[in-house]
ZAVEXSE-189062 format. One record per residue: residue in one letter; x, y, z of N, C-alpha, C in turn. Coordinates in steps of 0.05 Angstrom, whole numbers, plus 32768, in hexadecimal, padded with zeros to 4 digits. Each point is the difference from the previous one (the first is absolute). Example, Ala and Ser with C-alpha at 12.3 -4.5 7.8 and 13.67 -1.06 7.14 Angstrom:
<rs>
A81087F8E809C7FEE80188000801280188000S7FF980157FF28010801880017FF18016800E
</rs>
This chain:
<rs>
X89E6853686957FFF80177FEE800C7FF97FE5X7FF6800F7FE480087FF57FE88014800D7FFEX801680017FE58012800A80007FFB80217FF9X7FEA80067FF57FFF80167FF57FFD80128027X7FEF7FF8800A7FFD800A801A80178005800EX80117FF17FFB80207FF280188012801A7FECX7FFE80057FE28010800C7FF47FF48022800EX7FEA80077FF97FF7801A8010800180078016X80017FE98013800580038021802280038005X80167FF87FEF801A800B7FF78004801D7FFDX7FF280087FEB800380157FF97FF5800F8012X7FED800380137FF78013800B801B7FFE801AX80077FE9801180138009800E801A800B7FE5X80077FFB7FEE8015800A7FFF800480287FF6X7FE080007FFB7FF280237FF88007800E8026X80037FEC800F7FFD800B8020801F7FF4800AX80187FFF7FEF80128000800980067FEB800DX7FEF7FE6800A80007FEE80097FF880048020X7FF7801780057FF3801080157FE17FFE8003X7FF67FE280077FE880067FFD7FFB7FF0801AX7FE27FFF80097FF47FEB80177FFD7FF57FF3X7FFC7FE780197FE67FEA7FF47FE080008002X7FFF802080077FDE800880088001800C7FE2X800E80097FF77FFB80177FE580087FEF7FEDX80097FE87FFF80027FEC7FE97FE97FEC8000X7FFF7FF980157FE67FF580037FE5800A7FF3X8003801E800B7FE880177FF97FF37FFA7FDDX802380047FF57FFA800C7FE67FF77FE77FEBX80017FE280107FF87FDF7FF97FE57FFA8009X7FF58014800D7FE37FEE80157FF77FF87FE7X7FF1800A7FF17FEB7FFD7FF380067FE77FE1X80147FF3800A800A7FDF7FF47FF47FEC800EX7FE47FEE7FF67FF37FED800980167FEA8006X801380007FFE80107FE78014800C8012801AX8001801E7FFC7FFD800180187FE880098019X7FEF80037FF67FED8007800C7FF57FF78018X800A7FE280057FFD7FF4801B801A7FF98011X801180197FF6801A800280177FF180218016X80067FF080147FF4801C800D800F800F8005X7FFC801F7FFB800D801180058023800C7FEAX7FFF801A7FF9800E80057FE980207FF8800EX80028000801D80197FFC7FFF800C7FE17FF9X7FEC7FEA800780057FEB7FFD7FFE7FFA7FE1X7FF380147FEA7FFC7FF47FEC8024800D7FF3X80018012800A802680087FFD800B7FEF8006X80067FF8801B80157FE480057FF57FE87FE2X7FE57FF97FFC80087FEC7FE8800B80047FE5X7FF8801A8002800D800E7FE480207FF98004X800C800B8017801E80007FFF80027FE78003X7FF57FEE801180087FDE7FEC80097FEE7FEAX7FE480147FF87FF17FF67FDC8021800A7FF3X8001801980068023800C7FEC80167FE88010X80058001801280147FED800D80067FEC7FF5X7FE87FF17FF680027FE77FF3800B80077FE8X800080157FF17FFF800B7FE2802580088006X7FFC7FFF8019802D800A7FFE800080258006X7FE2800A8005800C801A7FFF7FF780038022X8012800B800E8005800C8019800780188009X7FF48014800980078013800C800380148018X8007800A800D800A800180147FF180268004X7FF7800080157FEF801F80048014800A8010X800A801D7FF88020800B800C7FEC8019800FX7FE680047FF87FFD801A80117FE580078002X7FEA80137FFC7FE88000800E7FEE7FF47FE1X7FE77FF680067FEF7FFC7FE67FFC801E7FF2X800780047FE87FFB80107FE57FE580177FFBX7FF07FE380077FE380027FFC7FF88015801AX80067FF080157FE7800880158016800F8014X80157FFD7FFF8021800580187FF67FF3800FX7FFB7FE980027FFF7FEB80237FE1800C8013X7FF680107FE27FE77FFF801D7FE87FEF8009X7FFE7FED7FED7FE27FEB7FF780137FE7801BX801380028000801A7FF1800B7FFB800A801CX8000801580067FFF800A801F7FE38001800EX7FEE80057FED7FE97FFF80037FF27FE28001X800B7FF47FFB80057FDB800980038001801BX8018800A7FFD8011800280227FF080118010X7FF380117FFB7FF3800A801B7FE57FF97FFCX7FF57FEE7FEA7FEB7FED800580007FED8016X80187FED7FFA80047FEA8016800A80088016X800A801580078005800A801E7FE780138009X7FEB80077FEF7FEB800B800A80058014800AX801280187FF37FFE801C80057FEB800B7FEFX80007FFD7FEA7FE5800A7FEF7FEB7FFF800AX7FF67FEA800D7FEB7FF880198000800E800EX80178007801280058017801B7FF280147FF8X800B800C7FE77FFE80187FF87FDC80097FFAX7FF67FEE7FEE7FDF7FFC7FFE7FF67FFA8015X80007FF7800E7FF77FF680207FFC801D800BX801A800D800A8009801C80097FE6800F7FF6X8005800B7FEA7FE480127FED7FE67FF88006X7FF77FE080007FEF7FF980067FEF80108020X80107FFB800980038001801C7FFC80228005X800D800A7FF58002802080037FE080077FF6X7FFC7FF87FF37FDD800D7FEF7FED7FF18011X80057FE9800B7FEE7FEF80167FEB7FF87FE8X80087FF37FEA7FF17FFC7FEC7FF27FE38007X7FE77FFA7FF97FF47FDD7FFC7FFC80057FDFX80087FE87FF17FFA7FFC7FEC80037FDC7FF8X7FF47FFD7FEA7FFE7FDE7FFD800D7FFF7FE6X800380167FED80087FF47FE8801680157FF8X80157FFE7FE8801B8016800A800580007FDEX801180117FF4801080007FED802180078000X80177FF97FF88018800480007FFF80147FE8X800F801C8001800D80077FEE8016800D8001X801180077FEE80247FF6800C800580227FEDX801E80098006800380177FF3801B7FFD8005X80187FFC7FDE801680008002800C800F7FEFX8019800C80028012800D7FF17FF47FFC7FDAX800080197FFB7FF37FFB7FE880197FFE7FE4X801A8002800A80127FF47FF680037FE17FFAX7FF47FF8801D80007FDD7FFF7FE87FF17FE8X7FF080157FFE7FDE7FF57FF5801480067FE3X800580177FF68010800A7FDD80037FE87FFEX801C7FF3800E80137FF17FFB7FF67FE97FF7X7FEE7FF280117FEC7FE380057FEE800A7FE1X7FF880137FF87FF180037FE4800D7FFB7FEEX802080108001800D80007FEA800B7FE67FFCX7FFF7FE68014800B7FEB7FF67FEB7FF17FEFX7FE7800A800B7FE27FEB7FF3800480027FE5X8002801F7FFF800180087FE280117FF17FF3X801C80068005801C7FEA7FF17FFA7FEA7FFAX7FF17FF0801380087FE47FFD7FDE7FF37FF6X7FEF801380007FE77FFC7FFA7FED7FF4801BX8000800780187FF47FEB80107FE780128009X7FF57FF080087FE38009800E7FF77FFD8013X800C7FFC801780007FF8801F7FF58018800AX7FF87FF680218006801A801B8011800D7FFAX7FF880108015801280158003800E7FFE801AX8017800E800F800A800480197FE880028011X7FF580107FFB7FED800780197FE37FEC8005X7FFB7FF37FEA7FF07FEB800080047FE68019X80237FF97FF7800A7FEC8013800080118019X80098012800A7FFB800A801A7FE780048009X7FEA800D7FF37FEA7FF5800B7FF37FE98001X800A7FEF7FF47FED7FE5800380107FF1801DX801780027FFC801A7FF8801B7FEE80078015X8008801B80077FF3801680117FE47FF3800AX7FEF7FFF7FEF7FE27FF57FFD7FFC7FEB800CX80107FEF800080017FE8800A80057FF8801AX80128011800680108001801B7FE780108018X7FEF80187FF57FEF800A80097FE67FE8800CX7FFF7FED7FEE7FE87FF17FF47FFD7FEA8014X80177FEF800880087FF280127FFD8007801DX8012801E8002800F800380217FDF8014800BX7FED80097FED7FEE801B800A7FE77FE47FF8X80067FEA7FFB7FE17FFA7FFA7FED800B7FEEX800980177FEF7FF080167FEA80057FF37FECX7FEA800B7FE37FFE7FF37FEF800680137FE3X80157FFD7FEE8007800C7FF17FDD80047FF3X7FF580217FF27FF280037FF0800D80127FE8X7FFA7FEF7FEB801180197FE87FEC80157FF0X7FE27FF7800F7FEF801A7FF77FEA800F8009X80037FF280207FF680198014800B7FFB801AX801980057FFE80077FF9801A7FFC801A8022X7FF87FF4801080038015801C801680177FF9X80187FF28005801E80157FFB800F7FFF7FEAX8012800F7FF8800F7FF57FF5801C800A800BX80187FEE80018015800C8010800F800B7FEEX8011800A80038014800F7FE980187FFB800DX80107FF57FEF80267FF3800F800D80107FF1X800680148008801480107FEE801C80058007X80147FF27FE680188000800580117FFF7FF0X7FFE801E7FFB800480187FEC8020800C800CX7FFB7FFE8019800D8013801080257FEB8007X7FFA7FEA7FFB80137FE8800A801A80097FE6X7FF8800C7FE980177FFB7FF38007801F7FF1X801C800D8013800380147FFB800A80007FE3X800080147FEC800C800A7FE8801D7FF77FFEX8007800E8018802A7FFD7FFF80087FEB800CX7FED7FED801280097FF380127FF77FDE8001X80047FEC7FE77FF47FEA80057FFC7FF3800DX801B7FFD80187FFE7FF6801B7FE280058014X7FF180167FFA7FEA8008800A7FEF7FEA7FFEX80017FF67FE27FEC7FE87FF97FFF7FEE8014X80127FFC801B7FF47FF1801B7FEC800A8016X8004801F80077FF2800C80117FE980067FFEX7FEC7FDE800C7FE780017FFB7FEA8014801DX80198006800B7FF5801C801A7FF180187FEBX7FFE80007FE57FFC801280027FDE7FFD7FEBX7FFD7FE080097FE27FF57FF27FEB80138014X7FE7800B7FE47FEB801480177FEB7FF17FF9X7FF38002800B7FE07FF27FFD7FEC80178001X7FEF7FFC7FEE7FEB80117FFE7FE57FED7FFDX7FE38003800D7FEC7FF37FFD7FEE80127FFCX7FF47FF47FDE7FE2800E7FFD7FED7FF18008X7FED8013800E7FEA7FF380097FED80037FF2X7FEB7FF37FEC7FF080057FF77FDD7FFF8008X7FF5800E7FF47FE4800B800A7FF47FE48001X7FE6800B80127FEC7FEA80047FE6800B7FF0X7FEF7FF27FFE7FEE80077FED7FE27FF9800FX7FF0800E800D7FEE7FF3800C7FDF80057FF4X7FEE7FF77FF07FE680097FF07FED7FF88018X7FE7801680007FEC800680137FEE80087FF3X7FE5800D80057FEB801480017FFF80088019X7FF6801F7FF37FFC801780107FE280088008X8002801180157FE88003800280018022800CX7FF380147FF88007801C80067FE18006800EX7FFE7FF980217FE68007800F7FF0801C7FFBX8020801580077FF4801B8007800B800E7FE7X7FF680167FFC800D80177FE48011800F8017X801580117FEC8013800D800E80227FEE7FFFX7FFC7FF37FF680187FF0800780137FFA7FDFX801580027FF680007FFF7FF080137FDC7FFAX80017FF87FE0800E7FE8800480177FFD8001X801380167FFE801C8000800180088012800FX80187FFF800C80018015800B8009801A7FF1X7FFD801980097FF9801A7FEC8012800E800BX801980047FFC8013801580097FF6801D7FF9X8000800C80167FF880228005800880157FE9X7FF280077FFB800280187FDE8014800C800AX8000800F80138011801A800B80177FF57FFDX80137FF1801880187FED800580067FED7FEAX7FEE7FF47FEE80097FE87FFA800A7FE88015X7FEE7FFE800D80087FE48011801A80108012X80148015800980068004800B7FFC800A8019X7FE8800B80037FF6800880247FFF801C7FF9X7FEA800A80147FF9801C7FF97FF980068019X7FE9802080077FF58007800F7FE37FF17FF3X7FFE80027FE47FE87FFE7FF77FFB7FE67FFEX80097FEA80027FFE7FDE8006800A7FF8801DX8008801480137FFE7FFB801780177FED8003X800B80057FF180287FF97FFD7FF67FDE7FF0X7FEE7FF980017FF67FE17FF7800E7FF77FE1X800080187FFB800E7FFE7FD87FDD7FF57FEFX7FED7FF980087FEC7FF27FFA7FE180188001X7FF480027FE67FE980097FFC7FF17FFE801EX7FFD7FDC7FFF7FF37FF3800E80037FEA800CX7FF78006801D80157FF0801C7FFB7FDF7FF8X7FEF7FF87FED80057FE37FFE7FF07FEE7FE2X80057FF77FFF7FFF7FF07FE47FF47FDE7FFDX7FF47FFD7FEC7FF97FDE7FF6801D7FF68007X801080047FF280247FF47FFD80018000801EX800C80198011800A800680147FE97FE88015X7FEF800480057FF27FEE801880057FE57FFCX80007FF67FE580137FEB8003801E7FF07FFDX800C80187FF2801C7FFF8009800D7FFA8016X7FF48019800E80088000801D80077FEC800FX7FE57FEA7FFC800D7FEB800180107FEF7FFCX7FF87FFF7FE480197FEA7FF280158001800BX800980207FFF801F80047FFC800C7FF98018X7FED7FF9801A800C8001801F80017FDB7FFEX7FF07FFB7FF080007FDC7FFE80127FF47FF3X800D80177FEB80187FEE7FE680158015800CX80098008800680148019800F800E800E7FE2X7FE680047FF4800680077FE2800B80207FFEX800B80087FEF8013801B7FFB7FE780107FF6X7FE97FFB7FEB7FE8800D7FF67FEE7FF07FF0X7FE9800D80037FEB7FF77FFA7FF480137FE3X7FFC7FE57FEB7FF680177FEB7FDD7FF07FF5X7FF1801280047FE67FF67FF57FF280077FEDX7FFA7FE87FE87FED7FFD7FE17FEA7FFA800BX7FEF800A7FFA7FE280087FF97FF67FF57FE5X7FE97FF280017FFA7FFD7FE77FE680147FF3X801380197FFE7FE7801B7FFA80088004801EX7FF0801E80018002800B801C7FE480107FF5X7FF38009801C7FEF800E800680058021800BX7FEB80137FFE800B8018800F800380028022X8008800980007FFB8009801D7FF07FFD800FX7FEA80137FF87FE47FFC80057FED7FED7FFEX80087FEF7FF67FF37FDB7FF380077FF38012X7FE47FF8800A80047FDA8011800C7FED7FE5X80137FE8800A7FFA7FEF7FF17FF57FE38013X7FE97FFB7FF77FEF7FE9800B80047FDE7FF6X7FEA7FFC7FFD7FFC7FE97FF780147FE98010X80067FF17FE980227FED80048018800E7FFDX7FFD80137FFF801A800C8003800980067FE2X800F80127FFE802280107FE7800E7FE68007X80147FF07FE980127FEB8003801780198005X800C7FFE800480238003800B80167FF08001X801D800A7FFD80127FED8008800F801C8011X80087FEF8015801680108010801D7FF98000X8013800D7FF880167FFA7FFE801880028013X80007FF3800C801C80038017801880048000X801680177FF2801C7FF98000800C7FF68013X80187FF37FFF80137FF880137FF57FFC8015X7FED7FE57FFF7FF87FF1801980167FEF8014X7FFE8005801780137FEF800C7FF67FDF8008X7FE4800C80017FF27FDD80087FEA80087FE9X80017FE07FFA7FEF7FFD7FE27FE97FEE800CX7FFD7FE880107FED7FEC80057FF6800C801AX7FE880097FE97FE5800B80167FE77FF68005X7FF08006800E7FE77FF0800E7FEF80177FF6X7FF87FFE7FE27FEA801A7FFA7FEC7FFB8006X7FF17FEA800A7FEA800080057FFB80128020X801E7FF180147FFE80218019800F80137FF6X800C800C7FEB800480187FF57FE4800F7FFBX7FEF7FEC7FED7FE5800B80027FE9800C8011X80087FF380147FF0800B801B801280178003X801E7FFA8016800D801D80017FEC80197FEDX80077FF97FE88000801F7FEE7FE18004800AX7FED7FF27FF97FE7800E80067FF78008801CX800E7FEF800F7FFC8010801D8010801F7FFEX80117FFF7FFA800F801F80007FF780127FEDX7FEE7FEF7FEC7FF580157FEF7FDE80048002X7FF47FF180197FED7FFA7FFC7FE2801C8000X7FEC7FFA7FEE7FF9801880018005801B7FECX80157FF97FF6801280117FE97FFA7FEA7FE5X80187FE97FFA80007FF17FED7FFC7FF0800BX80057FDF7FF17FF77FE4800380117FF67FE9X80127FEE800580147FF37FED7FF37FE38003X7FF87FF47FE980017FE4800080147FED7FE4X7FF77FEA800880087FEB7FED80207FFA7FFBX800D80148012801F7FFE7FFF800C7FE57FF6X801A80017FF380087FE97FF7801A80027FF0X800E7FF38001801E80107FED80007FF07FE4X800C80177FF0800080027FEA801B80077FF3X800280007FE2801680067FF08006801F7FFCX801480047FF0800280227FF47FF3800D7FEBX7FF67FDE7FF37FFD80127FEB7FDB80077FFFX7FF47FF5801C7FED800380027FF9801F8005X80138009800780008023800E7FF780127FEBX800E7FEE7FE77FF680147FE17FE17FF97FF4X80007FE480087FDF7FEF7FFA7FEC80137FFEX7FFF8007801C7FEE800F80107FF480197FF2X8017800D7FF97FF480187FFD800180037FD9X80077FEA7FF57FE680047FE77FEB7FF57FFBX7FF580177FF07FE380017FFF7FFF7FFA7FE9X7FED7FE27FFB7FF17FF27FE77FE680087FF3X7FF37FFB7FEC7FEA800D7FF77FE87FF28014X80087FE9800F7FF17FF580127FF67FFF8020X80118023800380047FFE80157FEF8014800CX7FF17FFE80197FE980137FFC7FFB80088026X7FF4801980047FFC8008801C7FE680088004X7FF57FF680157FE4800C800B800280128013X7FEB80147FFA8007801380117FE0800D8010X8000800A80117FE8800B800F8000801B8007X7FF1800C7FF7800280257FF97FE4800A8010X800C801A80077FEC800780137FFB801C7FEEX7FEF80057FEE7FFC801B7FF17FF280158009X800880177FFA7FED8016800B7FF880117FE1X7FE6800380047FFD80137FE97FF78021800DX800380157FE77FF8801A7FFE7FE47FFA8004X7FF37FFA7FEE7FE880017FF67FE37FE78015X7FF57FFC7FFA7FF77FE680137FF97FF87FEBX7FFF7FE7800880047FE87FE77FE37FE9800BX80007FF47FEA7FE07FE2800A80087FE07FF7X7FF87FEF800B80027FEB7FF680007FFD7FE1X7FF080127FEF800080057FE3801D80057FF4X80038016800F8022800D7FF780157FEC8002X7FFF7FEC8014801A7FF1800B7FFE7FF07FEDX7FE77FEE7FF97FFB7FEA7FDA800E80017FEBX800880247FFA800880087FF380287FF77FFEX80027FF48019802080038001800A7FE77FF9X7FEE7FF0800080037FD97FEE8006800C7FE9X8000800A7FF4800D80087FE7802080037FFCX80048001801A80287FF8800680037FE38002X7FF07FF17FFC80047FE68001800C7FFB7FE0X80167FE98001800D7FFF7FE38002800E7FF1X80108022800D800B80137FE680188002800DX801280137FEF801B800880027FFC801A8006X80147FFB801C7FFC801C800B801D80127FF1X7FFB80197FEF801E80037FFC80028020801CX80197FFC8005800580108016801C800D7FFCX800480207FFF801880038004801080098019X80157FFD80018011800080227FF08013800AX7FF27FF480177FF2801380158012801D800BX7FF1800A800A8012801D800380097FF8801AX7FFD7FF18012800A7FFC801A80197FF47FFEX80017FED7FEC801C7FF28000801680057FE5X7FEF801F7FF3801780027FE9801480098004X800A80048020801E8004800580117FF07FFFX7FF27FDF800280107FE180027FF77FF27FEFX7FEF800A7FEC7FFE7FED7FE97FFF80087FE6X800C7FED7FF37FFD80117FE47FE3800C7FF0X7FFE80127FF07FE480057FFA7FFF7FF67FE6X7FE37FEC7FFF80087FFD7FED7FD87FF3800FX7FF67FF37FDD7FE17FFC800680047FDE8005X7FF87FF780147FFD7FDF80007FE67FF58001X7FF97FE97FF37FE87FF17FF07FFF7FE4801BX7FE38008801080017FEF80147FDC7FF57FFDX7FFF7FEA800A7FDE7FF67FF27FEE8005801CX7FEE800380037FF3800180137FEC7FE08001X80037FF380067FF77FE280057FE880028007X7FF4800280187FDD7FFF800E800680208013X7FF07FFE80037FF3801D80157FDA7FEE8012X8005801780127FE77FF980197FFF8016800AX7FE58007800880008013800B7FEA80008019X7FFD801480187FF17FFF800C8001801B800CX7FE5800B7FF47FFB801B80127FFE80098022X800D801280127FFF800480167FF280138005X7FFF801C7FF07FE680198009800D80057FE6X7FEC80208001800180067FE4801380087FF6X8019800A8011801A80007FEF80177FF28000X7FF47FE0801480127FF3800280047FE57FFFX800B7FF57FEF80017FE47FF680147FEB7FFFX80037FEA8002800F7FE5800380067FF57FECX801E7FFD7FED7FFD7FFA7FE7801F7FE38007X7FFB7FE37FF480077FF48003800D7FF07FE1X801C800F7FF780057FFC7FF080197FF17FF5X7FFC7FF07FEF80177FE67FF58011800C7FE6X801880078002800780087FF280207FF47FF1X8001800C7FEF80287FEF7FF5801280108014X800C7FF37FF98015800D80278012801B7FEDX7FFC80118007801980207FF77FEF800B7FF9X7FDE8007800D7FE9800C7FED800380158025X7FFD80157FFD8000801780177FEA80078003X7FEF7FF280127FE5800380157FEF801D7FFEX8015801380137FF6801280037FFE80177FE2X800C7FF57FF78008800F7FE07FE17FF87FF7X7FF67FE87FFE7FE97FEF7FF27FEC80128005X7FFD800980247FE580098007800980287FFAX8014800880028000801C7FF97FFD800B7FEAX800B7FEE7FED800A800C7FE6801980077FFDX800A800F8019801C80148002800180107FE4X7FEA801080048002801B7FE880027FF27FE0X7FF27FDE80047FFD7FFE7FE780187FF27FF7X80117FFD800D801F7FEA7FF77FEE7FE97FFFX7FEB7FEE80147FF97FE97FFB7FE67FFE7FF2X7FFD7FF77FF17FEC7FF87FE77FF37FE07FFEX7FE57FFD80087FEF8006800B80047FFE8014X7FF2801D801980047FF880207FDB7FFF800DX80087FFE80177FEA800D80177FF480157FF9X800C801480037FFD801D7FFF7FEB80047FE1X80077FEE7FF28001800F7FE07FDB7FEA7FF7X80027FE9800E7FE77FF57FFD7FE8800A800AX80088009801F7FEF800580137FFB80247FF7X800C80077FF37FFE801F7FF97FFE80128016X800E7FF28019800F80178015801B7FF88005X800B800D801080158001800B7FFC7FEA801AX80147FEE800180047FEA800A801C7FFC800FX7FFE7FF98017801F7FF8800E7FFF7FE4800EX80147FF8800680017FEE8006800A7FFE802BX7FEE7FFF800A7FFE8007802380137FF3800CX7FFC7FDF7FF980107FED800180047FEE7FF5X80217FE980037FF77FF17FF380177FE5800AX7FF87FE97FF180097FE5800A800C7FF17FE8X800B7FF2800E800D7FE77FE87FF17FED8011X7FEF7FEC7FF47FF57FEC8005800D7FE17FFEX800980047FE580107FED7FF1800680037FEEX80297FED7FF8801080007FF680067FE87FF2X7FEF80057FE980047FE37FF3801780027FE5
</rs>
C-alpha cells in the first residue's frame, strides 16, 4: 500500500478509537488493485495492520468493532461452525422447498449501516457495504454445502438473514446473541407461456368472482364466491398448482374473448403465473397431457414452456400489427341474397370508428376507437342467415361491427345491409 493509502487506513482506525476489525478495515481497502487478489476483507485487514507495523504504528483493539460491534466478526464465526447453515437448512426444510438457484439478502441494525456511510463520507471511500460482505460470505457458504448456484437476477429464492434483532439499543453485549438470527425465504414466481384453446361457449377466461358476494360465497353462487363453476385459468391451474405446491395461480391472456366465444384455431398465447412454487423443475410436456385430460372437451392447452416476467406484460400489448380472425354466424331481420352480402367487401381496408359498446361501458372507458377492418368473406346459409369470415386489427368489437349498437359503430352490418343484424355466434379463429 502507498503512503497516502497507509496514511487514510490510520486515520480511519483512529476516527474508530482504535476499535475496529480486520473485516471492516479490510472492507473499507477492497477496492486497492494491490489488494484485490488477497482473498477476503478480513485477510486484506491483517495486511493492512502489517503494512502500519512496519511504519511503527501499533494498536491494540480494547473493545467491540465501531463500525459493525463484532457482527461481520460473529457472522464469520457462525459461518465456520455452520449455524447459519443450520438455520437455512431448518427453513429450507420447513417449506419442503426444491430449488437450483438462491439469493442472500442480509438485514442489520440501521445504526450500523449510518455509521459505515458516515465514515465513506469522511474519509472519501467507495467500497461495499456491511451487508454486501455478509451476503457474499453467506452466499458462499450456501454455494458449496447446498450445491445451489448464487443468481443475482433471477434467482428461485431469495433468503433473507436478518440480524437486526442481535444488537439491543442499551445493551452492546447483545452484539453476541446470534439465537436471535431469523430467516425469511422469498419464493419467487414461475412463469410458464402456452396457447389456449376455448372448445365450448359458456366458460369464461378468468375466473369471475360472483356480483352479489364478491368472491365471498352466497346462496346465489352456491357458496362458490364464482359467477362461474370454472374457467380457461382455473382448468389449468388446478393443475399446476398441485404440481409446483404453489400458494396461487395468476393468468395473462393475450386479449381475452367473451364468454360466449369459442377460441379456435392455434390457440390465445397466455402466460400463467405461479406464486410461491415449492417445486419448480417440471415435466410440461406430462403437465400437458394432465391439464387436457382434466380439461378435456372444455379447453386444450398447448405449446407449454417456461418463460420470463416480463413476458406476462409482452402479451398483452397490442401493436398496429396485431390482428384476429374471426367466424360469425349472422342473422338478419330482413332476408338478404348473395347480391346484398357483395355489398359487405366494402369493410375490407376501412377504419372502423366505434364507440365503447353499451355492453361493456360499465368496464371500459367510453371513448370512440379507430380499428381497420383487413379482408372480410362471406357465405350465405338461407335467407336470413349468413357466414362472415373476418380479419381484423385486434381491439375492433365483432358483434358491435355486425349490429351497429344504435349506431356507436360506424360502418357496420346492420347499416350496409339496411336491416338489423346480430351476431348468433361467434369464434376466434386466429391470433396473430
Amino acid at each position: 500500500m502507498d503512503q497516502y493509502n497507509l496514511k487514510k487506513a490510520k486515520e480511519l482506525i483512529k476516527l474508530n478509537n482504535e476499535n475496529i476489525c480486520n473485516c471492516c478495515l479490510g472492507r473499507k481497502f477492497s477496492n486497492l488493485k494491490e489488494l484485490e487478489n488477497i482473498s477476503g476483507n478480513r485477510n486484506r485487514g491483517k495486511l493492512i495492520n502489517e503494512k502500519l507495523s512496519e511504519k511503527d504504528y501499533n494498536y491494540k483493539k480494547s473493545s467491540s468493532c465501531k463500525i459493525c460491534n463484532d457482527i461481520l466478526f460473529k457472522v464469520h464465526e457462525n459461518i465456520a461452525n455452520e449455524n447459519i447453515l443450520k438455520k437455512i437448512i431448518e427453513k429450507i426444510d420447513y417449506l419442503n422447498l426444491k430449488f437450483e438457484t438462491f439469493l442472500i439478502g442480509s438485514k442489520i441494525p440501521n445504526k450500523i449501516l449510518e455509521k459505515d456511510e458516515e465514515l465513506n463520507n469522511i474519509l472519501d471511500l467507495d467500497v461495499e457495504n456491511i451487508k454486501k460482505e455478509i451476503n457474499r460470505e453467506i452466499g458462499k457458504l450456501i454455494e458449496v454445502k447446498l450445491n445451489k448456484t448464487v443468481d443475482f437476477e433471477n434467482p428461485d429464492i431469495v433468503i433473507m438473514v436478518d440480524l437486526r434483532k442481535i444488537l439491543d439499543k442499551d445493551k452492546e453485549e447483545n452484539a453476541e446473541d446470534l439465537s436471535k438470527i431469523k430467516i425469511r425465504i422469498q419464493i419467487n414466481p414461475i412463469f410458464i407461456e402456452g396457447k389456449y384453446k376455448k372448445l365450448i361457449r359458456g366458460i369464461p377466461q378468468t375466473k369471475w368472482p360472483c356480483r352479489k358476494c364478491k368472491g365471498k360465497g352466497c346462496d346465489g353462487c352456491n357458496g362458490t364466491g364464482k359467477m362461474y363453476n370454472e374457467s380457461v385459468e382455473e382448468l389449468i391451474s388446478n393443475i399446476v398448482l398441485k404440481e409446483t405446491n404453489g400458494y396461487e395461480a395468476k393468468f395473462h391472456g393475450a386479449g381475452r374473448e367473451d364468454i360466449d366465444v369459442r377460441m379456435l384455431g392455434e390457440g390465445r398465447p397466455f402466460v400463467l403465473e405461479i406464486k410461491e412454487p415449492k417445486f419448480r423443475k417440471l415435466d410440461l410436456y406430462s403437465i400437458t397431457n394432465k391439464v387436457n385430460e382434466y380439461s378435456e372437451g372444455k379447453t386444450e392447452y398447448n405449446d407449454l414452456k417456461f418463460t420470463e416476467r416480463n413476458r406476462k406484460a409482452e402479451i398483452k400489448v397490442s401493436s398496429p400489427d396485431t390482428f384476429k380472425v374471426y367466424r360469425a354466424l349472422v342473422e338478419c331481420e330482413a332476408k338478404i341474397s348473395e347480391k346484398d352480402l357483395s355489398k359487405i367487401k366494402q369493410l375490407e381496408n376501412t377504419i372502423i370508428k366505434q364507440r365503447t359498446p353499451q355492453r361493456v361501458s360499465h368496464r371500459r372507458a367510453d371513448k370512440v376507437r379507430e380499428r381497420e377492418v383487413k379482408e372480410v368473406s362471406t357465405n350465405l346459409i338461407n335467407s336470413n342467415t349468413f357466414e362472415m369470415i373476418v380479419k381484423t386489427q385486434g381491439g375492433l368489437y365483432i358483434k358491435e361491427l355486425i349490429s351497429s349498437d344504435n349506431s356507436r359503430t360506424n360502418p357496420s352490418v346492420s347499416q350496409i345491409l339496411n336491416t338489423k343484424s346480430i351476431c348468433k355466434e361467434l369464434d376466434v379463429i386466429e391470433v396473430g
